[in-house]
N, C-alpha and C positions, 0 to 999 in steps of 0.2 A: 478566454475569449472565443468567440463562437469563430468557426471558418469563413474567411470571407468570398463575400457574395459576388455572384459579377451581374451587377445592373444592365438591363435591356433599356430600351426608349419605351417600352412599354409598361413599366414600371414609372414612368412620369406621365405627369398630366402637361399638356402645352399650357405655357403663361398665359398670352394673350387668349387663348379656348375657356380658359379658366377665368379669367376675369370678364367675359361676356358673360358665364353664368352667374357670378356676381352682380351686372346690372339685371339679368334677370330676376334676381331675389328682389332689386329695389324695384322693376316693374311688378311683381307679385304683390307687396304692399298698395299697389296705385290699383289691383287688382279684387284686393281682399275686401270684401263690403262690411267687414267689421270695424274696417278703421271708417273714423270718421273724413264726412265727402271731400272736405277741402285738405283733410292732408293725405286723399287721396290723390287730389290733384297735383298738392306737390310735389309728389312721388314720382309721378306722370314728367313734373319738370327737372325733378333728379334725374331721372334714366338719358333724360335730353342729353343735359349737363353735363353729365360722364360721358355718351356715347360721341358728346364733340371732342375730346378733350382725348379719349382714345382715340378719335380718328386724325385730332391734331396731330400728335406724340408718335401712339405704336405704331398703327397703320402709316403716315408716314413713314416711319423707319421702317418696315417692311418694304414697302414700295419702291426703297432707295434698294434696297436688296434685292428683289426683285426683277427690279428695270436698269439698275445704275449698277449693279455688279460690287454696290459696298458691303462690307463686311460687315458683320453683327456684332456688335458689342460685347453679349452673354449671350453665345450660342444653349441654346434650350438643350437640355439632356434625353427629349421626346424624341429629339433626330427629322420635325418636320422644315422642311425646305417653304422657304419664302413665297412664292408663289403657289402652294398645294395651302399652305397657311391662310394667304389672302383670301384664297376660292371659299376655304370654310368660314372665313370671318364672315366672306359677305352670303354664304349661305346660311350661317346664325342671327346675323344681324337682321336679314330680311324678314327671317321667321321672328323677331321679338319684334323690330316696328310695325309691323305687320298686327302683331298681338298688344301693342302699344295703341295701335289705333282704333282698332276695335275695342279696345276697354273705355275710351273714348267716346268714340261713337255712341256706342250700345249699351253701356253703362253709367257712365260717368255725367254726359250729354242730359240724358234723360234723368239722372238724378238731381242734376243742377235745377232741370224743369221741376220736379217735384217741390222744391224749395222756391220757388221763382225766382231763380235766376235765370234768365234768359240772354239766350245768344242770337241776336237776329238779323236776318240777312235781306237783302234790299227789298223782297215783295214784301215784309214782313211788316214794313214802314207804315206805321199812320199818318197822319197829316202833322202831329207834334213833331213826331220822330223824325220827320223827312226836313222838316222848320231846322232841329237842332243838327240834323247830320248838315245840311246847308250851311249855316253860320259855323259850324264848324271847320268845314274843309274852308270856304270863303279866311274866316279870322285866322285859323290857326296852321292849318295843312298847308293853302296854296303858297303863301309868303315863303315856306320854307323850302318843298319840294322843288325838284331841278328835273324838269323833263326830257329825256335825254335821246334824240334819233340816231340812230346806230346806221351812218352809210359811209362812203369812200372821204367825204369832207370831213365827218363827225365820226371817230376813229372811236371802237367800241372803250367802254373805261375800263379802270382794272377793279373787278368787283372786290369790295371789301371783305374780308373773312368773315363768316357768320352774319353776314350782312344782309336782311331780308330784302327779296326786289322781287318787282313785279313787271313780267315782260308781256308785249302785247305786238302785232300785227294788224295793225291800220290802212286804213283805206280811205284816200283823199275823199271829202264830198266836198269840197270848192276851195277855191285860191288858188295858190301856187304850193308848189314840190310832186315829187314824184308821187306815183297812184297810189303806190304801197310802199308802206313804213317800217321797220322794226325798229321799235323803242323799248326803253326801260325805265321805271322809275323805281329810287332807291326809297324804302321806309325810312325817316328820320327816324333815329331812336332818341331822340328828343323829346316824341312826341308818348305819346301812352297809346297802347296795344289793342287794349278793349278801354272804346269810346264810350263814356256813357251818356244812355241815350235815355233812360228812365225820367219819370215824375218823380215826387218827393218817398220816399220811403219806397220804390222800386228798384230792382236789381235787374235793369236791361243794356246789352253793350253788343256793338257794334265793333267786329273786326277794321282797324285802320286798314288793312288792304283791299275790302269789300269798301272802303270808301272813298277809296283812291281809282279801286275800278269801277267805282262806275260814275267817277266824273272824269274817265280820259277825257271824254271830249271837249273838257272845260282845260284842260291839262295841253291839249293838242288842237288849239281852234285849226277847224277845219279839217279834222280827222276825227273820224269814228273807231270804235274794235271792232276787231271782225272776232277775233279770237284774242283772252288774256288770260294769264296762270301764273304762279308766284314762283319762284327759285331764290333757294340760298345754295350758297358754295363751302366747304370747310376747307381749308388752307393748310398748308403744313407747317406748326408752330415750334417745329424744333429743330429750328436752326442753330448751325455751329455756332458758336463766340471766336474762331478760330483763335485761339487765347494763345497760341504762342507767335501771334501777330502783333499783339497789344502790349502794350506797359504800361497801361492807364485801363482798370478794371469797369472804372462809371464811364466811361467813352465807350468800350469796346461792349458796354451793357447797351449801349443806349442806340449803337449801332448795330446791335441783333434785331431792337424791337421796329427800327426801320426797316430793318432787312423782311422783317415778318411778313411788312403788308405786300411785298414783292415774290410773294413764294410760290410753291407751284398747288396747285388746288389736288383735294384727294377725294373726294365728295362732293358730288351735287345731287342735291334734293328738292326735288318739283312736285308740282300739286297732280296729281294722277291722271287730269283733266287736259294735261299739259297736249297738244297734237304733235304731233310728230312730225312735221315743219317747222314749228316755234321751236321745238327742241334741236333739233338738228344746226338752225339756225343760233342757237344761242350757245352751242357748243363749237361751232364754226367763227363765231365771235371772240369766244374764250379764249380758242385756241388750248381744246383739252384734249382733241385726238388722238395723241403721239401714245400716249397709257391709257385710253377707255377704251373700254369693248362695251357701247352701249349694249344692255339689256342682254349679253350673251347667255349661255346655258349654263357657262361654270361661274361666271367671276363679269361684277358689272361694278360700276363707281355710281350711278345713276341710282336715286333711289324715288321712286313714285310713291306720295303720300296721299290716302286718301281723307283729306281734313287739312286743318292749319296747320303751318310747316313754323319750324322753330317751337317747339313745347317747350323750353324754356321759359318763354314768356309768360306760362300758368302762373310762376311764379304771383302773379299782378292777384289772379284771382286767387289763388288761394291766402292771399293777405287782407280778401275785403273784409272792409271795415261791418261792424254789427253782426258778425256770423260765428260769435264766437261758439256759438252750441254745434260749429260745421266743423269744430278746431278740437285737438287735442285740450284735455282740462288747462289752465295753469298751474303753476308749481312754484313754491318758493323753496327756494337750494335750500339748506341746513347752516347755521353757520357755528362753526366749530368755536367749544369755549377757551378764553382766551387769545379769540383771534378774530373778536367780533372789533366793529369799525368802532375806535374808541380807546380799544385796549389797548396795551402797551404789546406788540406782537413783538420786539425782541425781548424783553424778559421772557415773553412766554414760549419761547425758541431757547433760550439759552438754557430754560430748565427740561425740555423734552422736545423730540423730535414730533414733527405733527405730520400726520398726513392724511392729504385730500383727494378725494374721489369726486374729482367735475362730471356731470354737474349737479348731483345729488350734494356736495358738497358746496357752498358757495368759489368764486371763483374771485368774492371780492378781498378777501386776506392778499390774494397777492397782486391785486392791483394797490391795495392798501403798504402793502412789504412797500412796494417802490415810491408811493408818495409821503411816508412815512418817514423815509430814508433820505427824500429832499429835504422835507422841512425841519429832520430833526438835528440839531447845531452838535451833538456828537458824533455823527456821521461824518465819515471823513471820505469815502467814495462810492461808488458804485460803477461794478461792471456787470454786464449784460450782452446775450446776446440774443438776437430778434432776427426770425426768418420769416414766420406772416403775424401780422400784428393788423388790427382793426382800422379804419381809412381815417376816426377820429379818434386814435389811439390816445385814455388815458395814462398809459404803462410808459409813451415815447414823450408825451407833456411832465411828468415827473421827472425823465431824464433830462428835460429842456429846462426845468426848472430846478434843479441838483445844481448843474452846469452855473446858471446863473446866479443859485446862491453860492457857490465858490468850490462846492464841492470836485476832486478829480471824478469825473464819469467816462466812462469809456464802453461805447456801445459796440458790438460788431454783428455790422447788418450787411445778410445774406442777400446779394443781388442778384444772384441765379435761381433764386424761388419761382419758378417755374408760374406766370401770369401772374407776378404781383414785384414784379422787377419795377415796373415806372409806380408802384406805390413805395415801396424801398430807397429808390432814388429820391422820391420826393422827400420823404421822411429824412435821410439822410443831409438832404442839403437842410430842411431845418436845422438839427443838430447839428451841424455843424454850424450854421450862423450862430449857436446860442452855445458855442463854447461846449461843447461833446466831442470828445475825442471818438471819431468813428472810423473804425476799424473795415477793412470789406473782404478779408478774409482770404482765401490762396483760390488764383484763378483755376485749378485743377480739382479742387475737392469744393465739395458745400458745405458750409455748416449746418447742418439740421439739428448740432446740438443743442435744448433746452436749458439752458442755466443764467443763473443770476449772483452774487455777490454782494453783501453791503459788508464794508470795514466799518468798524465804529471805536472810537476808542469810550473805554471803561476806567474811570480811576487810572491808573498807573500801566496798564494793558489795553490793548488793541483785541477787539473779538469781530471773526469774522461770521455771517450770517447768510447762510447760503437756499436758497431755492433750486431745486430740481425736476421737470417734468416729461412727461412723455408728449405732451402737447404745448402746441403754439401761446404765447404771448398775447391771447386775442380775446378779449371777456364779450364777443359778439359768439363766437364760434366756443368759448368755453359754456356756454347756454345750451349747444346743440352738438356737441361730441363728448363720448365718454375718453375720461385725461384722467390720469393720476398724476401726485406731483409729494414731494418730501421737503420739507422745511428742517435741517440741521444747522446746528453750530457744531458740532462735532468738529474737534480739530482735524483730526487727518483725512476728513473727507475736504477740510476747507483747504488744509494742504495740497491736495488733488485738485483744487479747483483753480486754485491759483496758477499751480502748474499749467493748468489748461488753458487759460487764458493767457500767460505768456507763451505758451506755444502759439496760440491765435492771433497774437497780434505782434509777436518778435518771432517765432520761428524758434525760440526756445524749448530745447530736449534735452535727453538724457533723465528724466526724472522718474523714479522708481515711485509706480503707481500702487497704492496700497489697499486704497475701495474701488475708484472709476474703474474701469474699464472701456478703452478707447479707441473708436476704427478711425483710421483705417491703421492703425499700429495692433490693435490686440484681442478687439472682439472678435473677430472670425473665430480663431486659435483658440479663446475662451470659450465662445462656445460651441464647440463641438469637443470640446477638453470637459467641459461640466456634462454635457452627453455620456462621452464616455467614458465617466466617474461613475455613473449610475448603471452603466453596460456593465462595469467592472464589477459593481456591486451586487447584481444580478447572477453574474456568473459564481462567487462567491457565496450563493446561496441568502446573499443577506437582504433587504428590503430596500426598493428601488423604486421611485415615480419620477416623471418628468411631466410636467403640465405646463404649456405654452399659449399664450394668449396673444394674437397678432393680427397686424391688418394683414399683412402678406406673408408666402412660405413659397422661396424661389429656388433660395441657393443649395445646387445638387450635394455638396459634401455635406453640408448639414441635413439633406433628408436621408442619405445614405449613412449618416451616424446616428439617424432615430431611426431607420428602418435596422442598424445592427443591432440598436438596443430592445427593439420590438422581438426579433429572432433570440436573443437573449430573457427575453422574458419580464421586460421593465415596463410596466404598463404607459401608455403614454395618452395623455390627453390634451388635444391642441383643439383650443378655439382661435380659426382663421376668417375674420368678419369678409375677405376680399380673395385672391390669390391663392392659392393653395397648390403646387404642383407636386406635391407626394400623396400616393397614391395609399389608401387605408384597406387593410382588410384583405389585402394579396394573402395567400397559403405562403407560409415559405419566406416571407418578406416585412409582411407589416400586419398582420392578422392582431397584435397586441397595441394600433393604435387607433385610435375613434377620433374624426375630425366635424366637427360644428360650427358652423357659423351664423351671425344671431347680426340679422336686421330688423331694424323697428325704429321707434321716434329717436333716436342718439346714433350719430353714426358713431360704432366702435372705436375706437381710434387710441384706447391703451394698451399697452405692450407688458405684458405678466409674465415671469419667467419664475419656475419654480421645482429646483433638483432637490429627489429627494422628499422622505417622508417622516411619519412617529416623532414628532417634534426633532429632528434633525435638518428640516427644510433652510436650504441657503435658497433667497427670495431676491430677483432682481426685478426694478423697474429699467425700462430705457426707452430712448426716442427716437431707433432704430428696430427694424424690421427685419427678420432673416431673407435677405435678397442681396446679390451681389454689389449691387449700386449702394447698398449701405454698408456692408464689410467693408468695399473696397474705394468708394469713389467718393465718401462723405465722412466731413468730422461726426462721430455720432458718441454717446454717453450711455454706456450701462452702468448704475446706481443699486448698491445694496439696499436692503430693508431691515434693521437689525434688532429694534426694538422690539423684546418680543410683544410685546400688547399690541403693535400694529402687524407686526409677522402672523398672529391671529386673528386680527381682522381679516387680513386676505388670505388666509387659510380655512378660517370658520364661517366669513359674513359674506364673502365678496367671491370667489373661485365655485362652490357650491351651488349660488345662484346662477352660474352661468354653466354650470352642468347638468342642472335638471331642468332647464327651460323646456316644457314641450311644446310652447304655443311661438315664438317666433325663431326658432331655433332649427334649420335645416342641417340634415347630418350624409358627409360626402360618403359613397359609396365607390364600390372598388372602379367602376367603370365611366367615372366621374362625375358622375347626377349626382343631386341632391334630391331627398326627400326628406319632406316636414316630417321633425317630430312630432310625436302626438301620443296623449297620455293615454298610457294601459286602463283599459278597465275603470274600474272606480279609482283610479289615480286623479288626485286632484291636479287643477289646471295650474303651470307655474312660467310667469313669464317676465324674466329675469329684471328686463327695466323696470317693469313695475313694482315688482319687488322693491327693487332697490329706493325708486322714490318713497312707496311707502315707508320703507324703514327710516328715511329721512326727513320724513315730515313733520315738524316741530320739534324735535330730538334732537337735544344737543349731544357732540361728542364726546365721551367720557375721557377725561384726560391720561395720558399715559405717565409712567413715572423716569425717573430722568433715564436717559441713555449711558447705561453702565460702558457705551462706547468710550467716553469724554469724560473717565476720572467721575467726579463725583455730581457733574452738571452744574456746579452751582457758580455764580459769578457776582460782581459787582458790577450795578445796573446803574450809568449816567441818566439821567432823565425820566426817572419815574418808578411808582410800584408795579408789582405786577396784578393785573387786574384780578378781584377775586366773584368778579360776577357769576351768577347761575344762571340755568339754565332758563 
């Protein structure tokens, strides 16, 4: 083994540094004039989407660091300090909204125009337009809106999180009350974003905040604006559960998400127009002084937008309706033979493992596994466990209807999923009115593990049927992230899985794991143990790879066991779609590993693990990520791949196309930029999702043959043949 190294903080990349340029990849897409307009837009409303969501989460926990003297969780291996951290977040950040709104303005703006869609603002009105924006606010707007004056009687409110409002400085012109006002009115989000204002077969819309300003004064009889401008605030959304306060997990859930709207704000974002009175005044209201340094040299929470604030909201337009030539093509998944809706899916499991690649692969086999498993009367239970699942989830109505036909079901649902806790609860008291055993799992760790169960009995024996994925429970989100996922009957993986489940829902151990792999008991240790199998191998002279496929790369002992294996001479190839804090390409250090990450229509989102070469490849999927919060803070699942005709698939069909992507595939450099790949010469153009649908497009799966894991594969099947349809 090679001599060990002693790691600098320069040798790492900072998390949160690294994950900004991550939304800049997905601002790059909102940037690109190759993608088509509207799911430019999109993309415009992704970057929104993520950058709240960081400033909910990290930047909060920085701020506690920073200002409140707590302690970090997973102190970063970089060595930067809290406050020197904040300063560059908000001097990156500045620089991509910034670049966010100019793609906007200057581009986007004016593309919309080319296509006539139009955005119009109040001189813009004609005598129709002015007809419907009137009957508008009059029928719809004024009933709802709450006009709110802000003085010593009328005590300011607590603004809602991400909640758009528009604040204004009024000047009495008759009646009663003081001269001057400061008021605020909140956006319903009730109501829809862009008004439409168009004739039949026109695409014209009117901002709801442009039509709320300019009927203050129907809003405030007897007051006009002098001055109005829009502000939203972002709140800090990670708050403790103080979970060893609680002995009731759905109380003390349900008591965080109260606590939420009470928290302390970490962001405000105002319209750039905003004057410097109204603002001062409405941070005087807040009560945000104590931690803002408006607008200072290093480090401000203030952010001046020049445009409409909230891009989230694009969301609306990039769904309008008849624009589909503004849209990515559609696509129909592929659906794997034998597992099409109809067929009999456990024979066709019990004679081979199957496996699916979402969403090139259909996603509906396994909404079919679980409804299949209610209605079929040899079924004798199903367990499952659900961490985000879809709001009219078909996967939780088959476990309501299992329940009810007599089936044991036993769900356990993760209420710590992170803004989808009050969709969990709600899901949960369903099932449980409908006779589901539901499980909520240890207030200290999360389940993020992906698995599923059907027991069935067969003649004379009991076969267990098991699902495993690297993604959620969700056939909305299985449409628009890349998921892999493994269908076995294998015994000893179903041995494994049992086991897991009574640890989940009794606190049952001791069981001597033979495939899973389990954090927070054994993945860490695994993997940096399959690491350095291939270090080993290396030094030995013999033939060595390691290729990693993940959303994130955080945890320092696992980069410092790819950067030994790198110094040892093991080639290493990691695609990191988000995260990435080991550094490639260092003299001395990591010069033998290449990091890529591949944004485009899917976000990434499967987890490939692969030690090892020359048909010797031991191949893991999991639905954990190399980052300390999943070794150590969460139930998570690594899952073998064994069959070899699917070990070839992701060795020949699937790993290859995301290695030669040069078209949406940015590759990290040593000093942590990214630059686009891009093809040599007469090197043709190859970009991996494409690829991939295409190879999916009317092609059915070729079947595998049975899993010499499970003896001979073969069984006695209650309830049916096995389907022999083609393709």
């Amino acid at each position: 083994m090679p001599d060990p190294v002693v790691y600098l903080p320069e040798h790492f990349i900072n998390r949160e540094l690294s994950w900004l340029e991550f939304n800049a990849r997905v601002l790059e897409e909102a940037q690109d004039p190759s993608n088509p307009l509207l799911e430019r837009v999109k993309f415009l409303s992704i970057f929104s989407s993520n950058l709240d969501e960081f400033f909910m989460v990290r930047v909060a926990g920085l701020r506690e660091q920073a200002f409140g003297g707590v302690a970090p969780q997973d102190a970063g291996a970089d060595g930067l300090d809290a406050l020197t951290l904040l300063q560059r977040i908000w001097q990156r950040t500045r620089e991509l909204v910034e670049q966010q709104y100019r793609c906007w303005n200057k581009a986007i703006l004016p593309a919309l125009v080319e296509q006539q869609i139009l955005l119009l603002k109040e001189s813009d009105f004609d005598k129709p337009q002015r007809k419907i924006v009137d009957e508008f606010f009059r029928q719809r707007a004024f009933p709802i809106l709450t006009p709110m004056a802000i003085d010593p009687s009328h005590p300011s409110p607590r603004f809602h999180n991400r909640g758009l409002y528009l604040a204004a400085l009024l000047q009495r012109t008759s009646g009663l009350g003081p001269a001057e006002l400061f008021a605020v009115v909140q956006l319903p989000q009730v109501l829809p974003r862009f008004i439409d204002v168009g004739g039949p077969h026109e695409n014209k819309f009117v901002l709801l905040e442009d039509i709320i300003a300019c009927k203050l004064s129907e809003l405030f009889g007897g007051y006009e604006s002098a001055h109005q401008a829009t502000f939203r605030l972002t709140r800090d959304m990670d708050v403790d559960m103080l979970e060893q306060e609680s002995d009731d997990m759905l109380r003390a859930i349900e008591s965080r998400l109260r606590a939420r709207q009470h928290s302390e704000a970490v962001r405000l974002e105002v319209h750039k127009e905003m004057s410097r009175d109204l603002l001062e005044t409405l941070i005087g209201e807040e009560q945000l002084q104590e931690n803002f340094f408006i607008e200072g040299e290093k480090y401000s929470e203030v952010y001046r937008v020049d445009g409409m604030l909230d891009m989230t909201a694009l969301n609306e337009l990039a769904r309008l309706a008849g624009k589909d030539a503004l849209r990515d093509a559609p696509f129909t998944p592929r659906q794997p033979l034998g597992m099409r809706r109809g067929d009999n899916l456990f024979a066709e499991i019990a004679d081979r493992d199957v496996l699916l690649h979402h969403p090139f692969d259909s996603f509906d086999p396994v909404v079919d596994f679980i409804q299949s498993a209610a209605e079929d009367p040899h079924v004798l239970a199903i367990k499952q466990t659900l961490y985000r699942t879809s709001g009219d989830s078909p996967i939780v109505k088959s476990l309501i209807q299992a329940a009810e036909n007599g089936k044991h079901v036993t769900a356990l649902v993760e209420l710590k999923a992170r803004f989808d806790e009050a969709n969990n609860i709600s899901w949960s008291r369903q099932m449980e009115r409908a006779g589901v055993h539901v499980v909520y799992g240890f207030m200290d760790l999360k389940t993020h593990c992906k698995l599923a169960m059907v027991v069935r009995q067969e003649g004379t024996k009991v076969r267990r049927y098991v699902h495993l994925g690297t993604g959620n429970y969700n056939p909305a989100t299985a449409r628009l992230y890349t998921d892999m996922a493994l269908f076995t009957s294998n015994k000893v993986m179903a041995d494994d899985c049992t086991a897991l489940f009574n640890f989940l829902t009794g606190y049952s151990q001791g069981h001597e794991w033979k495939k899973l792999v389990i954090a927070p008991t054994d993945l860490h240790r695994r993997t940096v143990e399959l690491i350095d199998e291939q270090t080993a191998r290396a030094v030995e002279g013999k033939s060595a790879r390691i290729f990693a496929k993940l959303n994130s790369l955080v945890d320092g002992e696992t980069i410092e066991a790819l950067y030994q294996a790198s110094q040892a001479g093991v080639p290493v190839d990691l695609v990191i779609r988000g995260i990435c804090c080991l550094r490639p390409g260092l003299p001395g250090i990591s010069e033998n590993i290449r990091v890529r990450s591949i944004v485009d229509r899917f976000l990434e989102h499967s987890r490939i693990m692969v030690f090892g070469d020359a048909g010797k490849e031991q191949i893991y999927l999991s639905s954990a990520d190399w980052m300390p919060r999943n070794f150590e803070r969460r139930v998570e699942v690594m899952f073998p791949v064994e069959a070899p005709e699917l070990k070839r698939r992701i060795c020949d069909e699937i790993i290859p196309v995301y290695l030669r992507d040069n078209c949406r595939a940015r590759v990290l450099m040593p000093d942590g930029s990214y630059v686009r790949a891009a093809a040599w010469h007469d090197e043709p153009e190859h970009r991996a999702q494409r690829e991939l649908l295409a190879a999916s497009s009317g092609i059915a799966l070729a079947k595998t043959p049975p899993s010499a894991a499970d003896g001979d594969g073969k069984s006695k099947h209650g309830g049916g043949q096995k389907s022999k349809q083609g393709a």
